[in-house]
mmCIF entry with sequence, helices, sheets and N, C-alpha, C, O atoms, coordinates in Angstrom:
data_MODEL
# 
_entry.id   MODEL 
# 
_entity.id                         1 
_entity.type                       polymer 
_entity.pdbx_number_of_molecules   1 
# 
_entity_poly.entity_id                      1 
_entity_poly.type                           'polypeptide(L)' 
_entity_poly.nstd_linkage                   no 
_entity_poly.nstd_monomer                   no 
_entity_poly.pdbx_seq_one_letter_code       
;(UNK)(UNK)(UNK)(UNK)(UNK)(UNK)(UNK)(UNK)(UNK)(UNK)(UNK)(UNK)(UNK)(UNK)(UNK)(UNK)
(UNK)(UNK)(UNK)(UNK)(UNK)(UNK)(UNK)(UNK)(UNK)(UNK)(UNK)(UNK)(UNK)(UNK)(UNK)(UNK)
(UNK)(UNK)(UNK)(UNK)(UNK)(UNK)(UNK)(UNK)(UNK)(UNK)(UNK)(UNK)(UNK)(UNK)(UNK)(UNK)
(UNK)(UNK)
;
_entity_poly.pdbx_seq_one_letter_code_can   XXXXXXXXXXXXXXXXXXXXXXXXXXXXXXXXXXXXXXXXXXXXXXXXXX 
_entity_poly.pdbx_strand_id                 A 
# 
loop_
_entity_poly_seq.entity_id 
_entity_poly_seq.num 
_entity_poly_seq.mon_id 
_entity_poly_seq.hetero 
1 1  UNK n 
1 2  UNK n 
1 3  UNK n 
1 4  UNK n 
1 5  UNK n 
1 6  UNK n 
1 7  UNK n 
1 8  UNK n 
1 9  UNK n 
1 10 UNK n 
1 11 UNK n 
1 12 UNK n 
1 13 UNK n 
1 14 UNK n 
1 15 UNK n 
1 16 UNK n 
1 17 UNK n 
1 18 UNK n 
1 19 UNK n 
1 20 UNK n 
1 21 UNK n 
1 22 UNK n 
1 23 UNK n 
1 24 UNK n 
1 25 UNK n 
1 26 UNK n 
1 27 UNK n 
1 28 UNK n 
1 29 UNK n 
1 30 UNK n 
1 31 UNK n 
1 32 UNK n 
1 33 UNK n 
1 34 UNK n 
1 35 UNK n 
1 36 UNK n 
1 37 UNK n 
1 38 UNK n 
1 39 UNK n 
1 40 UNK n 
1 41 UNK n 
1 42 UNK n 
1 43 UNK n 
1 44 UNK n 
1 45 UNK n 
1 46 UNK n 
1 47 UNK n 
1 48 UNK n 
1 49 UNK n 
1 50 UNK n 
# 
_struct_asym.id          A 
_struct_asym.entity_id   1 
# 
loop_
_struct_conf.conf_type_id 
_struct_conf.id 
_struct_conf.pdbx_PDB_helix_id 
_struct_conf.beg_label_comp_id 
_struct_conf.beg_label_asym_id 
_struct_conf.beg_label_seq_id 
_struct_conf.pdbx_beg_PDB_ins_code 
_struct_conf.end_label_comp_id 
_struct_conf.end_label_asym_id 
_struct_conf.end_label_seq_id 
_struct_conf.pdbx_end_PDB_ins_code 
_struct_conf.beg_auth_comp_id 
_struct_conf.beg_auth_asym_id 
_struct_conf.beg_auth_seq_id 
_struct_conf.end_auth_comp_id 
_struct_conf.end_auth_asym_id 
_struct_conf.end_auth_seq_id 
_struct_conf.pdbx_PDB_helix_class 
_struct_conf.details 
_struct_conf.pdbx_PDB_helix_length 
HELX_P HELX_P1 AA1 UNK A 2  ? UNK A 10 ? UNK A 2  UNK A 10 1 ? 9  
HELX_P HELX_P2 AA2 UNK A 12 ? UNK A 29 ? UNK A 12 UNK A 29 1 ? 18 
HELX_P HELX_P3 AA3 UNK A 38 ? UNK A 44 ? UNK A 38 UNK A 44 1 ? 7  
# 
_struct_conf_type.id          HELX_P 
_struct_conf_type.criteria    ? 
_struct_conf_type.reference   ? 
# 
loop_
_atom_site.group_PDB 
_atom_site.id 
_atom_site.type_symbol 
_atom_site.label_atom_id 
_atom_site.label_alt_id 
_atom_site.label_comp_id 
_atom_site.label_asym_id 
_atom_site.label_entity_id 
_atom_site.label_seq_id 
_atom_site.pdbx_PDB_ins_code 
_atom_site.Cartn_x 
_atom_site.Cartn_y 
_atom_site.Cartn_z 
_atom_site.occupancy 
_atom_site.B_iso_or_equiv 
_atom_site.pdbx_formal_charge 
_atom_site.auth_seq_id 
_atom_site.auth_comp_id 
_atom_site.auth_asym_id 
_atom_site.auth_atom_id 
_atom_site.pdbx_PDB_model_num 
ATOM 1   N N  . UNK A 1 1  ? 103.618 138.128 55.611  1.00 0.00 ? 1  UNK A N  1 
ATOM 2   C CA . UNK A 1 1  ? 104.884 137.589 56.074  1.00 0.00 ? 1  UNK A CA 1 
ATOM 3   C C  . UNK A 1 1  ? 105.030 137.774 57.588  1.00 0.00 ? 1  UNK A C  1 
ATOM 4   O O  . UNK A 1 1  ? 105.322 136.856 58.354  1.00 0.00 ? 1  UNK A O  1 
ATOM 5   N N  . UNK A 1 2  ? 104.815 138.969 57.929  1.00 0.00 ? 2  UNK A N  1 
ATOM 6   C CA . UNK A 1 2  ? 104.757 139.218 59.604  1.00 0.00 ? 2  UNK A CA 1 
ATOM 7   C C  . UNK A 1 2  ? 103.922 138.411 60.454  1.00 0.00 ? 2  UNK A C  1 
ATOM 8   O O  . UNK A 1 2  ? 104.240 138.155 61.615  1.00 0.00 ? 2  UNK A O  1 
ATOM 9   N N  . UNK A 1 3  ? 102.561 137.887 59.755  1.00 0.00 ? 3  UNK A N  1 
ATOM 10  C CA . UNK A 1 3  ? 101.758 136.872 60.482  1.00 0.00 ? 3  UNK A CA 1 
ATOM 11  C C  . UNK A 1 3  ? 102.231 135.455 60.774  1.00 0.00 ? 3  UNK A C  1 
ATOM 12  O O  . UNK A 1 3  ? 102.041 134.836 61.821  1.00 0.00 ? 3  UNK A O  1 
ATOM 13  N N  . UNK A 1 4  ? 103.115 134.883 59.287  1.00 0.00 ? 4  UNK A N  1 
ATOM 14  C CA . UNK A 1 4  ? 103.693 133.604 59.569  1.00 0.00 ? 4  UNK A CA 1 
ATOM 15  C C  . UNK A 1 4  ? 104.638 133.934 60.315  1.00 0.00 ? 4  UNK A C  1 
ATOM 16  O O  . UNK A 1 4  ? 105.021 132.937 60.928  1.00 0.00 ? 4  UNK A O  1 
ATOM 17  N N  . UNK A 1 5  ? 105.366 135.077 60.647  1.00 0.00 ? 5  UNK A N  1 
ATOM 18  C CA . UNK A 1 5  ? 106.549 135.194 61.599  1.00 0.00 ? 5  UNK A CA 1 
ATOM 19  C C  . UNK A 1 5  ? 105.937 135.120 63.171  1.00 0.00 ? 5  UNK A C  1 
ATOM 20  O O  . UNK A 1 5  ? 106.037 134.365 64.138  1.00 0.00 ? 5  UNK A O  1 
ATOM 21  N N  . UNK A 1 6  ? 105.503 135.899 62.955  1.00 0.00 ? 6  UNK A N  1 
ATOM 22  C CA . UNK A 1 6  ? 104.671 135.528 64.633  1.00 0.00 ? 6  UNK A CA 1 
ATOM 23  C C  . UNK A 1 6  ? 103.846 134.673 65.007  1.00 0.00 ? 6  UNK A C  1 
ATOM 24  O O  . UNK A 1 6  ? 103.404 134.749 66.154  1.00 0.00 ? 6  UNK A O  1 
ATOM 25  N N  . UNK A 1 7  ? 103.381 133.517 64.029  1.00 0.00 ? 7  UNK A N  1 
ATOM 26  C CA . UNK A 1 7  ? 102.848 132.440 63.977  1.00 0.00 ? 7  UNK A CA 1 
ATOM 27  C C  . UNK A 1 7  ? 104.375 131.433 64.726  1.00 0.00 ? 7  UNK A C  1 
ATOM 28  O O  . UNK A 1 7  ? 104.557 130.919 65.830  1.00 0.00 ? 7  UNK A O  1 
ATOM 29  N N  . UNK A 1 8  ? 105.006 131.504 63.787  1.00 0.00 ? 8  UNK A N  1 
ATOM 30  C CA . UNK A 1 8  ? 106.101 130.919 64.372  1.00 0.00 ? 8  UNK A CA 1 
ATOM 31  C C  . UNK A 1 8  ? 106.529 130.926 65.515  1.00 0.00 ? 8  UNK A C  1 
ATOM 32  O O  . UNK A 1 8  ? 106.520 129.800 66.013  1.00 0.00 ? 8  UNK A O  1 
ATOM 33  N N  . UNK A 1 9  ? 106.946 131.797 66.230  1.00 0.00 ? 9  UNK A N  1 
ATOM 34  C CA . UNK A 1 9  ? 107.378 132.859 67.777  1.00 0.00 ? 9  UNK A CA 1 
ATOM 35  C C  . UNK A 1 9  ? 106.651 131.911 68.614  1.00 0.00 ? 9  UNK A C  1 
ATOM 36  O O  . UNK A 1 9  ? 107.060 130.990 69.321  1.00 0.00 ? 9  UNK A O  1 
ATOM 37  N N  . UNK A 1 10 ? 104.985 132.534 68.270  1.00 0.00 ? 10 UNK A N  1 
ATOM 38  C CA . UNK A 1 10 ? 104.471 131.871 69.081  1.00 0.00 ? 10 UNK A CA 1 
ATOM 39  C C  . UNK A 1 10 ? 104.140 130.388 69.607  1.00 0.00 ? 10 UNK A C  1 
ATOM 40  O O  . UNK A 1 10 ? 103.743 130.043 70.720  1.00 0.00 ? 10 UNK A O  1 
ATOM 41  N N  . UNK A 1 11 ? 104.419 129.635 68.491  1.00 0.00 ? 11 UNK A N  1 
ATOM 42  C CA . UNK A 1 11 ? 104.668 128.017 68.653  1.00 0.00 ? 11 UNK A CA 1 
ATOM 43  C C  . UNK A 1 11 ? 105.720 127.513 69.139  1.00 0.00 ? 11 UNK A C  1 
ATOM 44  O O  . UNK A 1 11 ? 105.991 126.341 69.401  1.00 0.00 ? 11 UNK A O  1 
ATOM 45  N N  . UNK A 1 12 ? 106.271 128.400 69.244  1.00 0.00 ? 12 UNK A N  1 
ATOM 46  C CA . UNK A 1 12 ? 108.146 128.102 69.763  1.00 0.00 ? 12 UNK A CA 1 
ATOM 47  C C  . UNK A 1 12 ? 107.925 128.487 71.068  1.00 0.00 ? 12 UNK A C  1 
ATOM 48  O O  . UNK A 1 12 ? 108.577 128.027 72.005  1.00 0.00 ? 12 UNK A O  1 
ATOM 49  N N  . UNK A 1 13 ? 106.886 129.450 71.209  1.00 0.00 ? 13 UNK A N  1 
ATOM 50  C CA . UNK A 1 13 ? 107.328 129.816 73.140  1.00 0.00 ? 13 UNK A CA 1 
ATOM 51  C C  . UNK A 1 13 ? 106.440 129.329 73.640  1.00 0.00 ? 13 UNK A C  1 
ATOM 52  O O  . UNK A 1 13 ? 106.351 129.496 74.856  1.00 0.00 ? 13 UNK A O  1 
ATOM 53  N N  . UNK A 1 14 ? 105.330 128.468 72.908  1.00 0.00 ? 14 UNK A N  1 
ATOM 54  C CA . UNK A 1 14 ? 104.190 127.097 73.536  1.00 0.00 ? 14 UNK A CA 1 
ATOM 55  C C  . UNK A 1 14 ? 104.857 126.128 73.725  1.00 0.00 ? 14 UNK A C  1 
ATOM 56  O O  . UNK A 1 14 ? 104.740 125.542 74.801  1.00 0.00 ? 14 UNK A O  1 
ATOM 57  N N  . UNK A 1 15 ? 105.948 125.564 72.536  1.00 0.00 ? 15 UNK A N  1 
ATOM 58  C CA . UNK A 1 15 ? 106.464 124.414 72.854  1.00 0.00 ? 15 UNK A CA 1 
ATOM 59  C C  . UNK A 1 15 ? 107.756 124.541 73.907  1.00 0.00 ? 15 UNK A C  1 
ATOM 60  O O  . UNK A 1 15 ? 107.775 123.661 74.767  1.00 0.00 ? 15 UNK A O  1 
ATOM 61  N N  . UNK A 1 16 ? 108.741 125.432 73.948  1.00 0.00 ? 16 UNK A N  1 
ATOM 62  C CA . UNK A 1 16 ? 109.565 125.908 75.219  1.00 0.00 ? 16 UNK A CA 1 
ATOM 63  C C  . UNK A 1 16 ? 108.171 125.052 76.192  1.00 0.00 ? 16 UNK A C  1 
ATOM 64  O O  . UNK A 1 16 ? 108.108 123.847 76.434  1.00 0.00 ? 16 UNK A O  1 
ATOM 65  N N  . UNK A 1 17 ? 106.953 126.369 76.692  1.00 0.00 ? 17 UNK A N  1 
ATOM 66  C CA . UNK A 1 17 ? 106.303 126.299 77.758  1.00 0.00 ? 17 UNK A CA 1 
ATOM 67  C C  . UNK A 1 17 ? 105.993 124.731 78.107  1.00 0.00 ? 17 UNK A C  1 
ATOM 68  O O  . UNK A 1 17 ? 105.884 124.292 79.251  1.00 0.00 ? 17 UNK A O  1 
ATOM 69  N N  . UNK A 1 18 ? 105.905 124.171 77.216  1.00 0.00 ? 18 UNK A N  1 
ATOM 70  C CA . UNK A 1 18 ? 104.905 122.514 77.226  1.00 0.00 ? 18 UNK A CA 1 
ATOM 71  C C  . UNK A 1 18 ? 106.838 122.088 77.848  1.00 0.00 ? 18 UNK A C  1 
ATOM 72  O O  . UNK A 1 18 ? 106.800 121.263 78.761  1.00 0.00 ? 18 UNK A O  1 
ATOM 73  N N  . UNK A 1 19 ? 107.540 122.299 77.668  1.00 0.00 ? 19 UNK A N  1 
ATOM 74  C CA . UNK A 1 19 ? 108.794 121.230 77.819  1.00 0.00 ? 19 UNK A CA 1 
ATOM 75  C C  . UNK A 1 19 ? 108.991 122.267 79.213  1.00 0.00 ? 19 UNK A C  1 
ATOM 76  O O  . UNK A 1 19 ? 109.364 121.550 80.142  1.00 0.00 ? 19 UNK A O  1 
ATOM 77  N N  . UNK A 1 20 ? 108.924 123.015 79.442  1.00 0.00 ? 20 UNK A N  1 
ATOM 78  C CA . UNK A 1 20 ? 108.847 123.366 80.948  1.00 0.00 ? 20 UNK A CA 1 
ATOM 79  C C  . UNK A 1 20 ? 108.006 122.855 81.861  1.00 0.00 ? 20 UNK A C  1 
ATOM 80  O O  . UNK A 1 20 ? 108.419 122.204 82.821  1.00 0.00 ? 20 UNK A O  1 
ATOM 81  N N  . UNK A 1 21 ? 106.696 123.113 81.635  1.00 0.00 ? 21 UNK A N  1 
ATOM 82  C CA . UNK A 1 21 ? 105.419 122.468 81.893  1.00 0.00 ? 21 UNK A CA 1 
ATOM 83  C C  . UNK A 1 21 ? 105.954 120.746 82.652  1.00 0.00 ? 21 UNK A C  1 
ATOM 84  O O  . UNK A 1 21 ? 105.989 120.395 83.831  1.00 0.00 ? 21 UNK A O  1 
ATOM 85  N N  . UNK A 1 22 ? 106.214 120.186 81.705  1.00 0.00 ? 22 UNK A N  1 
ATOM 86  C CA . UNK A 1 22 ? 106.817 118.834 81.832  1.00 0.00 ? 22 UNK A CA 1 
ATOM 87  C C  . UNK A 1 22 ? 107.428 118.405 82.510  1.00 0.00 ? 22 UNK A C  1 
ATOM 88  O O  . UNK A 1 22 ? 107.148 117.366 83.107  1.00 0.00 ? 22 UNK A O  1 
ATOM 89  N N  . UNK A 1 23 ? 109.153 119.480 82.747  1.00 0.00 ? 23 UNK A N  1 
ATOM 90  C CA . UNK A 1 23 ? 109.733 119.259 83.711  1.00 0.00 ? 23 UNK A CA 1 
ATOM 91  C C  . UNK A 1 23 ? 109.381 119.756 85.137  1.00 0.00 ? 23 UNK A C  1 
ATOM 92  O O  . UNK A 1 23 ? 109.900 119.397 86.194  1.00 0.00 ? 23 UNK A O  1 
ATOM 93  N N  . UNK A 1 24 ? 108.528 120.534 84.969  1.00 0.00 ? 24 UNK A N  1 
ATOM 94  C CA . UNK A 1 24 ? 108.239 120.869 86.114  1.00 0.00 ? 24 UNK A CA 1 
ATOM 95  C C  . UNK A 1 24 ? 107.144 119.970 87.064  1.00 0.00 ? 24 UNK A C  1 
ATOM 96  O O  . UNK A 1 24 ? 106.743 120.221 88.200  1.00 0.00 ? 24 UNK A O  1 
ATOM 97  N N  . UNK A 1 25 ? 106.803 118.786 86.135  1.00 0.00 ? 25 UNK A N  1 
ATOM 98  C CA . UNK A 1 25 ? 105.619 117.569 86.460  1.00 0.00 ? 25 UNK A CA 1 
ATOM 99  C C  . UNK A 1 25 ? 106.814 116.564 87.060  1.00 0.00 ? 25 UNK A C  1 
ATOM 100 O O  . UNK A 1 25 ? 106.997 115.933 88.101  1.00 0.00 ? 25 UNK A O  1 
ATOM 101 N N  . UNK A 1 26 ? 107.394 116.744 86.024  1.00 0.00 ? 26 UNK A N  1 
ATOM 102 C CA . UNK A 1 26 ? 108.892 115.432 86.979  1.00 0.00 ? 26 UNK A CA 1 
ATOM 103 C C  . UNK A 1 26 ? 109.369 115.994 88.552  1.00 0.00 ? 26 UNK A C  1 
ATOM 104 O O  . UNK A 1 26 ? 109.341 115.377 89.616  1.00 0.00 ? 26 UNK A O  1 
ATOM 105 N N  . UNK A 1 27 ? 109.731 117.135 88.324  1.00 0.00 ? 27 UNK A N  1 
ATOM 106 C CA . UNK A 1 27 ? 110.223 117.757 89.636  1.00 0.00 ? 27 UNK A CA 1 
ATOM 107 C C  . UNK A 1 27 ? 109.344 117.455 90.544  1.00 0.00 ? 27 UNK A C  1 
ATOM 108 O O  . UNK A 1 27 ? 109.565 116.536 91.332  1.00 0.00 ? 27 UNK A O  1 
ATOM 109 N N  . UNK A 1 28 ? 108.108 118.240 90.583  1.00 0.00 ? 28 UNK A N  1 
ATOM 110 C CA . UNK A 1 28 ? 106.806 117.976 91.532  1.00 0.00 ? 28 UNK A CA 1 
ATOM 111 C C  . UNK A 1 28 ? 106.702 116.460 91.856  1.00 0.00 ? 28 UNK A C  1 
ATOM 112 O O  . UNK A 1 28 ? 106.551 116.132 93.033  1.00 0.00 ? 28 UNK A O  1 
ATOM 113 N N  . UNK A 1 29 ? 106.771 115.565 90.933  1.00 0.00 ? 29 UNK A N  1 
ATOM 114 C CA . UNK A 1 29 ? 106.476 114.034 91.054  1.00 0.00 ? 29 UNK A CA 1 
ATOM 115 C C  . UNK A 1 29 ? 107.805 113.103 92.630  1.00 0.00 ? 29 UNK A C  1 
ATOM 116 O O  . UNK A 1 29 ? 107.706 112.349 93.598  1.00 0.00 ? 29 UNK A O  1 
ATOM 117 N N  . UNK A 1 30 ? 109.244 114.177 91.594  1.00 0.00 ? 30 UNK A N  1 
ATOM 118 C CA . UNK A 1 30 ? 110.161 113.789 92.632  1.00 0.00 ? 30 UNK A CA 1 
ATOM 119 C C  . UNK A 1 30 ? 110.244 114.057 93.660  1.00 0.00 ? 30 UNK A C  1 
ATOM 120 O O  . UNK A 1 30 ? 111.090 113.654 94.458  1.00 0.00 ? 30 UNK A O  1 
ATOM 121 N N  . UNK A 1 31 ? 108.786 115.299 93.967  1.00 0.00 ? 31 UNK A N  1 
ATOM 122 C CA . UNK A 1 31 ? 109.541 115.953 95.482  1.00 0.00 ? 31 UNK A CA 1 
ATOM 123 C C  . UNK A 1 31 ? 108.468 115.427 96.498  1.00 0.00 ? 31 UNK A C  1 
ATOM 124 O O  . UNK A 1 31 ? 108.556 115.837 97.655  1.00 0.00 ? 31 UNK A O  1 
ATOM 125 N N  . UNK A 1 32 ? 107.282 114.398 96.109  1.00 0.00 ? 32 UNK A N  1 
ATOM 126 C CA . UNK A 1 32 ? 106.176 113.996 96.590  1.00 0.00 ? 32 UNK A CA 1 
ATOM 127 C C  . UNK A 1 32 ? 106.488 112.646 96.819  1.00 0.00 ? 32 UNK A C  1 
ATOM 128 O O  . UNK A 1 32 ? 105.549 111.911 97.121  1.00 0.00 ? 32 UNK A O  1 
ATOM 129 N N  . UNK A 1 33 ? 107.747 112.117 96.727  1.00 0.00 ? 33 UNK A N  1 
ATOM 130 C CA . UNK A 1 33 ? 108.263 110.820 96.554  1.00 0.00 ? 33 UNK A CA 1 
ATOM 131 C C  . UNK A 1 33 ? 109.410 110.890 97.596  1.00 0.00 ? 33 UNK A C  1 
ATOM 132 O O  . UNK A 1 33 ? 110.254 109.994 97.613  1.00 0.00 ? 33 UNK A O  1 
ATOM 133 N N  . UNK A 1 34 ? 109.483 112.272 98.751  1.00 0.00 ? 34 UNK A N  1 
ATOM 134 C CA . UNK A 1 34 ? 110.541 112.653 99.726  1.00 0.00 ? 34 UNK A CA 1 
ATOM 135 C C  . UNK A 1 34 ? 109.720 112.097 101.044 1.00 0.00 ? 34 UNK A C  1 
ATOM 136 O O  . UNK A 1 34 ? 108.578 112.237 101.482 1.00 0.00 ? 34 UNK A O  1 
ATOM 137 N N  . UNK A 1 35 ? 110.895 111.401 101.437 1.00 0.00 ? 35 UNK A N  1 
ATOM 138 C CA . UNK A 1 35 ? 110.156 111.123 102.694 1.00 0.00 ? 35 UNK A CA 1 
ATOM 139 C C  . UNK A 1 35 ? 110.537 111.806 104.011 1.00 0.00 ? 35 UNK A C  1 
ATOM 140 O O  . UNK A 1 35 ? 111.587 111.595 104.618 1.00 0.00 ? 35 UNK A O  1 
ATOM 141 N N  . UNK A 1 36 ? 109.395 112.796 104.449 1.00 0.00 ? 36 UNK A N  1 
ATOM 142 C CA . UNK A 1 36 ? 109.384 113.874 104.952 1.00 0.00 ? 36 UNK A CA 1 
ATOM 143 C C  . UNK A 1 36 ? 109.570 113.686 106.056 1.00 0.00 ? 36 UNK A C  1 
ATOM 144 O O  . UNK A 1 36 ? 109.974 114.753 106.517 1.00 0.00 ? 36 UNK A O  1 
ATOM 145 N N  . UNK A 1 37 ? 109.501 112.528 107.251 1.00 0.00 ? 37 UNK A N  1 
ATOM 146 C CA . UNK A 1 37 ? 110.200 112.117 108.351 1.00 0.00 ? 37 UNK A CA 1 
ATOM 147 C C  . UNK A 1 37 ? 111.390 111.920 108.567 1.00 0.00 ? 37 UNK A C  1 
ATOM 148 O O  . UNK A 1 37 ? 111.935 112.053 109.662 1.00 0.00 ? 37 UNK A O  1 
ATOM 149 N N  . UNK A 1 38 ? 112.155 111.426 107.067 1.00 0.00 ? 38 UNK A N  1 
ATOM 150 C CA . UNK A 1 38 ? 113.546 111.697 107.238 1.00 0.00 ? 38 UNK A CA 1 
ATOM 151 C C  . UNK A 1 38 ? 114.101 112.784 107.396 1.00 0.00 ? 38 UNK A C  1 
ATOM 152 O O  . UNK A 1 38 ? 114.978 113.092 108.204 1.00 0.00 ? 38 UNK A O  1 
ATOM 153 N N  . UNK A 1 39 ? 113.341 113.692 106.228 1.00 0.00 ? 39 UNK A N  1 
ATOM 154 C CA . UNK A 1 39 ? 113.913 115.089 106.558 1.00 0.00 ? 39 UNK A CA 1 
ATOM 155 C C  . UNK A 1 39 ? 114.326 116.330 107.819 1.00 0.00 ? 39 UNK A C  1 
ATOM 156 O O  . UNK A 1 39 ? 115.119 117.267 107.919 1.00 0.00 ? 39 UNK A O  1 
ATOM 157 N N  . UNK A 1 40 ? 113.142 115.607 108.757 1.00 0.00 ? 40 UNK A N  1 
ATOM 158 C CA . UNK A 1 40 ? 112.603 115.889 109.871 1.00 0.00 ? 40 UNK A CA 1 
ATOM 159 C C  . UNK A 1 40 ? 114.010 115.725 110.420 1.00 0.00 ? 40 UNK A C  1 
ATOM 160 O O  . UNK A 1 40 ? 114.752 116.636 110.787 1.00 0.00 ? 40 UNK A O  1 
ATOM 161 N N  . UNK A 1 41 ? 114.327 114.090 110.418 1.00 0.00 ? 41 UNK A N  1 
ATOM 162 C CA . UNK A 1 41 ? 114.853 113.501 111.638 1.00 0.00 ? 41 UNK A CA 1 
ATOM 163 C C  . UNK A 1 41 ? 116.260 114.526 111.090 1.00 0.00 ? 41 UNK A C  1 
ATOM 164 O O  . UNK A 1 41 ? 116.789 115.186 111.984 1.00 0.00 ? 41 UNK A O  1 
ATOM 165 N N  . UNK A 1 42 ? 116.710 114.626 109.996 1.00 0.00 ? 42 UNK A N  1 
ATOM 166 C CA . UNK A 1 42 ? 117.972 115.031 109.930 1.00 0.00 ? 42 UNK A CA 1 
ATOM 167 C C  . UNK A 1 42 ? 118.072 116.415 110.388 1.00 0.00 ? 42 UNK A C  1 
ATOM 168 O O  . UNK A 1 42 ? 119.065 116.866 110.959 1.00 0.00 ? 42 UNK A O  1 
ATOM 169 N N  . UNK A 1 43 ? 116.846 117.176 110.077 1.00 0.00 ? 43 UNK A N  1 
ATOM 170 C CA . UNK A 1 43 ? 116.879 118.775 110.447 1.00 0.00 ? 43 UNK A CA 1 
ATOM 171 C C  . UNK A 1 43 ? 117.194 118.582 112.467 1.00 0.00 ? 43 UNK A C  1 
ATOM 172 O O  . UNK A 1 43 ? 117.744 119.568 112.956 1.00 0.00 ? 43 UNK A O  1 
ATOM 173 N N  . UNK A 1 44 ? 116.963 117.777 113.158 1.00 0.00 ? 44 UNK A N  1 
ATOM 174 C CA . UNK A 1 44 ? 116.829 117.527 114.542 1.00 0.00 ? 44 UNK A CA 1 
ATOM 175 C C  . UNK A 1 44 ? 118.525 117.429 114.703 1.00 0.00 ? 44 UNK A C  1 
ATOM 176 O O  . UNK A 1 44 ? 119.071 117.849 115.723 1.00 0.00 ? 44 UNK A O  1 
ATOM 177 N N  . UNK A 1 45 ? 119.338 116.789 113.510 1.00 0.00 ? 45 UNK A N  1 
ATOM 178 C CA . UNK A 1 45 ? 120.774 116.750 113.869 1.00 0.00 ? 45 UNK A CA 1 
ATOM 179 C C  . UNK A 1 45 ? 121.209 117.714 113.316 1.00 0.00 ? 45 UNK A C  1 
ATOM 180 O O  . UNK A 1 45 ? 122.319 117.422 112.871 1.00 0.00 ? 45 UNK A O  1 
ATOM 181 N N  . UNK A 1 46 ? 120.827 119.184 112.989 1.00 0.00 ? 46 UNK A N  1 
ATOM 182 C CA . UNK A 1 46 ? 121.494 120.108 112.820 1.00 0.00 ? 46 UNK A CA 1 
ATOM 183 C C  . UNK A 1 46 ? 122.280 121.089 114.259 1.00 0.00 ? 46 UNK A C  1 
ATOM 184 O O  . UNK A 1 46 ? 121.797 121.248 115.380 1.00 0.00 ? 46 UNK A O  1 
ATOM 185 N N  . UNK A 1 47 ? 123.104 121.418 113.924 1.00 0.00 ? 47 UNK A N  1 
ATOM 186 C CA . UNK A 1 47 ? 123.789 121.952 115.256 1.00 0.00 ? 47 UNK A CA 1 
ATOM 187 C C  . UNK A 1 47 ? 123.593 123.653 115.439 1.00 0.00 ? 47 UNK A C  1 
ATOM 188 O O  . UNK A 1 47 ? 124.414 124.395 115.978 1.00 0.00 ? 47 UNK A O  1 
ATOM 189 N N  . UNK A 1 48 ? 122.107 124.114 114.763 1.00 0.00 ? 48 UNK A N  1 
ATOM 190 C CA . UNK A 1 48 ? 121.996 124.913 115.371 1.00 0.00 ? 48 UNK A CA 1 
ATOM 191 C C  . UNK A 1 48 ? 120.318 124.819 115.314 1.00 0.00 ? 48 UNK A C  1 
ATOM 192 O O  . UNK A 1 48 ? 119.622 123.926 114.829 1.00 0.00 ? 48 UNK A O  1 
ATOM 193 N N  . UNK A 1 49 ? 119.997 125.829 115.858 1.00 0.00 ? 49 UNK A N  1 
ATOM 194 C CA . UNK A 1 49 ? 118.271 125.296 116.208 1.00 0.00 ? 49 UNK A CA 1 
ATOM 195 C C  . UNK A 1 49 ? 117.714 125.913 115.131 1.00 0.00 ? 49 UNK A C  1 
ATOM 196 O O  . UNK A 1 49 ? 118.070 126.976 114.621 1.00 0.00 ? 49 UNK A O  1 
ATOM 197 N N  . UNK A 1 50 ? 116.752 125.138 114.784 1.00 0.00 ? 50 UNK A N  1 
ATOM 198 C CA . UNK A 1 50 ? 115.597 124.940 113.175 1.00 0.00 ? 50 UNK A CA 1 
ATOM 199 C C  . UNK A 1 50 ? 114.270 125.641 114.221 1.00 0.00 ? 50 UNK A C  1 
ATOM 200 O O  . UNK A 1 50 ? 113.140 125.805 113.759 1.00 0.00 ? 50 UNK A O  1 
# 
């Protein structure tokens, strides 16, 4: 009984990991899709020095 219990556990904190995993592929995807000259130009209108 203790083996199917921790059989369980552990498929649950693979599949958590895989749906983290995932979002963390979207995030990365969105942040490679920033266009980093803009960012630039706006950090240049900050009013104190970068």
């Amino acid at each position: 009984m203790n083996e199917v219990l921790l059989d369980l556990i552990r498929h649950q904190r693979m599949a958590r990991m895989d749906g983290s995993l995932e979002l963390l592929r979207e995030r990365a995807k969105a942040t490679a899709d920033v266009d980093v000259d803009h960012l630039v130009e706006r950090l240049n209108l900050a009013p104190f020095r970068v």
